[in-house]
Structure formats: C-alpha cells, structure tokens
Steps between C-alpha positions, in 0.01 A plus 500: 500500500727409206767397758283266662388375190856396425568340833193236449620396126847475603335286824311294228814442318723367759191266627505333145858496514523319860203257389676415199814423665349280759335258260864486315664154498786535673680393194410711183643247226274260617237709269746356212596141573378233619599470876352130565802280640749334296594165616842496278557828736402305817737227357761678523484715794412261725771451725323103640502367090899454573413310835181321570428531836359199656197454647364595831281262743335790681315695269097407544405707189752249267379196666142615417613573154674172414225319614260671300562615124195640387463699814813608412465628164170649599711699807761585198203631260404716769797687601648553173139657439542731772917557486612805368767469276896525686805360431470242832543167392198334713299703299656369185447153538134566598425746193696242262290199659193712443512642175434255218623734247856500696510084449746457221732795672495273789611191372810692334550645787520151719691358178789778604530327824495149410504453160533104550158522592169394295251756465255277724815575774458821393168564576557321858736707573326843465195312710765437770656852483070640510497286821827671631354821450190468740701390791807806454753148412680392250390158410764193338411437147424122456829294409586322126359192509720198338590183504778551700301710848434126659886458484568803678254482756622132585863594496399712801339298649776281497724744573329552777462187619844334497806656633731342255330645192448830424218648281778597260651195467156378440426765248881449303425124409285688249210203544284458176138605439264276747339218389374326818380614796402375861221457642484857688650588140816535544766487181647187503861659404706335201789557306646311155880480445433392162820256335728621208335452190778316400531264809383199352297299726532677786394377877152685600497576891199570676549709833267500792541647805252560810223302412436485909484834652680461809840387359632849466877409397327284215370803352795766594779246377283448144539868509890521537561214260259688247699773510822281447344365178382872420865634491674136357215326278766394223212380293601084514200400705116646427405615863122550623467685852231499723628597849211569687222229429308535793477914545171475720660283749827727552315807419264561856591595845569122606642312233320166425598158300203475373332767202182667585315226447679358798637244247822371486601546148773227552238218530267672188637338241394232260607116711687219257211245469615274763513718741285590836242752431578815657268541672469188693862482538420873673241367745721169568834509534537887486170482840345818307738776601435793345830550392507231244083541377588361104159700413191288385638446143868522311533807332219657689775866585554763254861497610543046408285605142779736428770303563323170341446751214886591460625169548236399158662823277852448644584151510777581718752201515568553862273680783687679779288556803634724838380383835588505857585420785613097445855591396575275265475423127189293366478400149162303337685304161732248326769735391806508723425766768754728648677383830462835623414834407747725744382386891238304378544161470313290263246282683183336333222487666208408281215648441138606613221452282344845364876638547697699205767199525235191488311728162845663332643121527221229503285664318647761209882302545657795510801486807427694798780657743359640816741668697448524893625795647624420840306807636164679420595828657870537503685514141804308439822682498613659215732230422256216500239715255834528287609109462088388525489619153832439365457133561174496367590696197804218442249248563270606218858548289626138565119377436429671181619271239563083452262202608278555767548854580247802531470511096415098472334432805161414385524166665187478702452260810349202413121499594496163752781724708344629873623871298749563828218541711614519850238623737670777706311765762 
C-alpha cells in the first residue's frame, strides 16, 4: 500500500514536470528580454541591403500590392499580428511596418542604408520593403530624385539612339541643371563655357544643334565638337551649347523633322516685318507638306521659346546652327563670312521666313552660320570634324576685334531692304 502510494505521487510529479516543459518557450531568456525584432539587426544581417535585387514582372501578389496601398498596409497589420517573432527578414519588414512604436527605429534603420535620403524617402522605403515582404521579393527602393535624373535618362536615350554617341559620352559633357523641356518633356540639354574673367569683351557663341530630328550627324557631330571644346575651352570666347534642340523628333522609333507637334521648329520663329507670313508661305509655295508645317503662330514650340529665350539673356554676337544634308556653308549677315569651313564651301542662300537665319539676322541682327552637313546619316571623316572647327574657331579669331567684326556689328539692314528673302522649297 505505501509502495503504491509512492508510485502515483512520483506519477503526479513527472506529469507536472512534462506539462511544464511543453508550454516552455523554446528559448528561456526570452522570459528576460525583449525578443521583438530589431531592424538595426535585420540591417545588418541581411545579405540583399548590399545588393538590391531588382524587381520581378511575375509575381501577382506584388502587382496587387503596388496597385493598392491601403490594402497593403491592412495585409501588413495582419500578419505582423499573427507572426511569431524569428529572425527571418520578411517577417521584419512586416513587424517594423506594423508596429507604430518601432517607427523612429525604422527610419534609423533606412538612414543606415541611404543616408542621402529624406526621412519622407525614408518612410517610402520601408512601405516598399512591407510590399516586398508579402510577395517573398525583394523590392528596389525608389531612386534620388534631382535635377540632374532627366539628364541621365536622356543621355540613354541618346545613347541608344545614335551609333556615334555613346551614353557616356553623353553623360561626360557634364550638361547643366535643365531649364527647358520638350513637349513630351524632354531636357533640352545645355552647357556654358563661361569666358575668363579677365577676357575683356569677349565673343558670346550660341550653339545649336538638331533642331530637326532626322539629321542625325547634326546632332552626333555637335556632340564630338562639344567634347573638343570640353577638353580645349581656353576661356577667349564665352560658349553656350545646345546640341540637341529638337530631342522629340530624334528621340522615337522613326525619327521626324518636325517636334511632336508635327511642327517644324525651323519655320517657328518670329518673321522680319517684311516678310511672308509663315503660314501662308507654308500653304503656297511650300503646297502644305507636312514637313515644313511653320505651326499656327511664331513661337508657338516649347523647344523655339527656349531658344528665343537664350538668344534674349545671351546676346550672343554670332549664332552657329548644325544642319544637313545641303553640304555647304550658309551664312544670314553683313560680316565677312568664311569661304569655307573644312569641305563645306560657303554658299548663301537666303532665307525662309519663320527660319532661325531670317529671326537671328532680320530680326535680333545677330549673324547666323548654318552649317550643312553633306549627309544626315553618315558622319564626316574624322578629318573633316577636325578642320570644320578649326576654321571656324580662326574665323571667330580673325573676326573678334576692328570695324565691322562680331564685337561691332550692330549694323542692322535697312528697313525698305526685301531682308534677303528668297523663296526656296
């Protein structure tokens, strides 16, 4: 009797015992310390912080979730609410997206990964990591926004485009902070080669290249001489650079003249007063091809504002325009032109009303050089690029000082003159 009285409280004992150990976290010092997730920890260990993966098209859970952000953070309440707490980091971005008390912990935490970031980028970025989390993916945090994305994206698009300019070479002209854009808003690109400070009275050149879209070479030569000036700009002459005037009309799977307005930005500008209207020198003489539409009024483009705009800060004292595919040398002014600029040689052909030459000339007497590239989708050679902008470099040189050069040329045509108007199609 007194044995078996034993045998049932030693039983009773090892039933407690057995009980006890089964309701036992599996980790005794989480009786101590607080065992909620740290995201500094998940920081850290995370082996994707290093690398962002990219994201993935064929997840149906993260398209869901990125088109929807409150049923999101609704989906995010709920399974941090029924996680336990591990050390897996898709459970740490939905417990840290969860908790409220966790918030300031997670903006340090994001701040250790990008500490260029704003706190608003912050907070976007633990939203995009929540999303991740649903789908089993590691989502790309949102990029820096700056002045300076629109320059990248067109330099790729560029890059892409033309076979004689690369996005890096694009990219190392170091373009300045947008100012204008197209009509699909697209930077219009610039760059200042600013004069020595102690250059007195130096010669102000402004640079356009490919205000029609189809003339390739215009805009890949602007390119190479850019990068000429880039690596030799002595600092004598004040340069202004805009080689791609015309970006939605290169920038499209078939190149077009014309901008997106399907207007010809070389017949948008301002006409001398005694010239034919645009227009109805469009749907005369010019028989309404599209090619040539002037748009209904001068100045109408984004792209002809800008440059109108420039021209008014600038005041350049010449105006260097890149064409194609005439091959020759065209010049709009009563300062000696150059006989030739490398092939081209210099032949004067008058002007159309609406055009950069009839407004840089006729209307804001400023001299305008319009160089004709004898091709719109082959480059010259090497050699010809070279001793194109040699001579025109001398040319400015033997033009910069005396009577009737670039620096005292404000001698406007007289207003009974027919302006050089020559009606050409």
């Amino acid at each position: 009797m007194f044995l078996r009285l034993i045998t049932i409280i030693v039983a009773g004992l090892t039933l407690s015992i057995a009980s006890y150990s089964v309701a036992e976290p599996e980790d005794p010092l989480s009786l101590y310390i607080n065992t909620q997730p740290r995201q500094a920890d998940h920081t850290v260990n995370n082996p994707t912080d290093s690398k962002v993966l990219p994201e993935t098209k064929d997840s149906g859970a993260a398209t869901t979730a990125d088109s929807d952000t409150t049923d999101v953070r609704d989906k995010v309440s709920t399974a941090a609410s029924k996680t336990p707490a591990t050390n897996s980091p898709e459970t740490h971005n939905s417990v840290s997206k969860s908790s409220e008390s966790k918030s300031a912990e997670s903006k340090n935490s994001q701040t250790e990964i990008a500490d260029t970031h704003s706190a608003d980028a912050n907070r976007s970025q633990s939203r995009s990591e929540a999303k991740g989390s649903l789908s089993g993916k590691v989502t790309k945090p949102a990029p820096q926004t700056g002045p300076y994305e629109d320059v990248i994206s067109i330099c790729q698009q560029i890059g892409a485009k033309l076979g004689s300019v690369s996005t890096a070479d694009c990219l190392a002209a170091k373009f300045d902070p947008p100012r204008f854009y197209s009509n699909r808003h697209l930077p219009l690109l610039e760059k200042h080669f600013p004069a020595d400070p102690d250059t007195e009275k130096a010669p102000r050149i402004l640079f356009l290249g490919g205000i029609h879209g189809d003339e390739y070479s215009s805009v890949s030569i602007s390119f190479k001489w850019l990068k000429i000036l880039q690596e030799n700009h002595s600092g004598i002459f004040d340069w202004h650079y805009m080689p791609l005037t015309n970006p939605d009309g290169l920038l499209q799977k078939k190149s077009t003249r014309v901008n997106a307005n399907n207007v010809d930005l070389n017949r948008n500008f301002i006409p001398a007063e005694t010239a034919i209207d645009p227009l109805k020198h469009w749907q005369t003489y010019a028989k309404k091809r599209a090619r040539y539409y002037p748009g209904t009024t001068p100045l109408s483009e984004p792209e002809t504002q800008a440059i109108h705009q420039l021209i008014d800060e600038l005041q350049p004292d010449i105006i260097v325009s890149v064409h194609a595919p005439h091959g020759i040398l065209d010049y709009d002014g009563t300062i000696t032109p150059p006989r030739r600029l490398g092939p081209l040689h210099l032949r004067q052909l008058g002007t159309y009303p609406g055009s950069l030459g009839n407004y840089g000339w006729f209307v804001k007497h400023i001299p305008v050089m319009t160089i004709e590239l004898k091709h719109a989708g082959i480059m010259p050679s090497q050699h010809d690029i070279d001793r194109m902008w040699s001579d025109l470099i001398q040319w400015i040189k033997q033009r910069t000082e005396g009577d009737g050069t670039l620096l005292a040329r404000k001698e406007a045509p007289q207003s009974g003159s027919d302006n050089g108007l020559q009606v050409r199609q």
